[in-house]
Residue, then its C-alpha position, 0 to 999 in steps of 0.5 A: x513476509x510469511x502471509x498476505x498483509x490487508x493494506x491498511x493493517x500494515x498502515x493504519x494512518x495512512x491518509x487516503x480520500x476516503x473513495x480511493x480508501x474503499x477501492x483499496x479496502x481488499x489489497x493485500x501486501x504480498x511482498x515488503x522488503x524495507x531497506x533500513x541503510x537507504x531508509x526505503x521499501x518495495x511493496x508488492x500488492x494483489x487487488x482483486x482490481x484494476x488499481x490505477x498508476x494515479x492511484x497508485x502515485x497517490x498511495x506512495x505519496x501518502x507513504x512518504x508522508 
């Protein structure tokens, strides 16, 4: 990935409670790397704060889905 991706661009649909949605309204994508063989992804993502592993876990989860 060339650029720095705002998080709800790349997924739209994603959903989210709409309090974690705002605290996530500013994360950038600043690395994807999606693995097609093992049907995977790494994503690596700057927020200009704190995101917490909870929070985190609630955004792969969302993914998954």
């Amino acid at each position: 990935m060339s650029r720095n991706i705002p998080l709800f661009e790349m997924f739209a649909a994603l959903q989210l409670s709409g309090e974690l949605r705002r605290k996530l309204a500013g994360v950038l994508l600043t690395r994807v790397s999606i693995r097609q063989e093992t049907r995977s992804a790494s994503l690596e993502m700057k927020s200009s704060q704190p995101v917490s592993q909870e929070e985190l876990d609630q955004v792969k989860a969302a993914l998954l889905e």
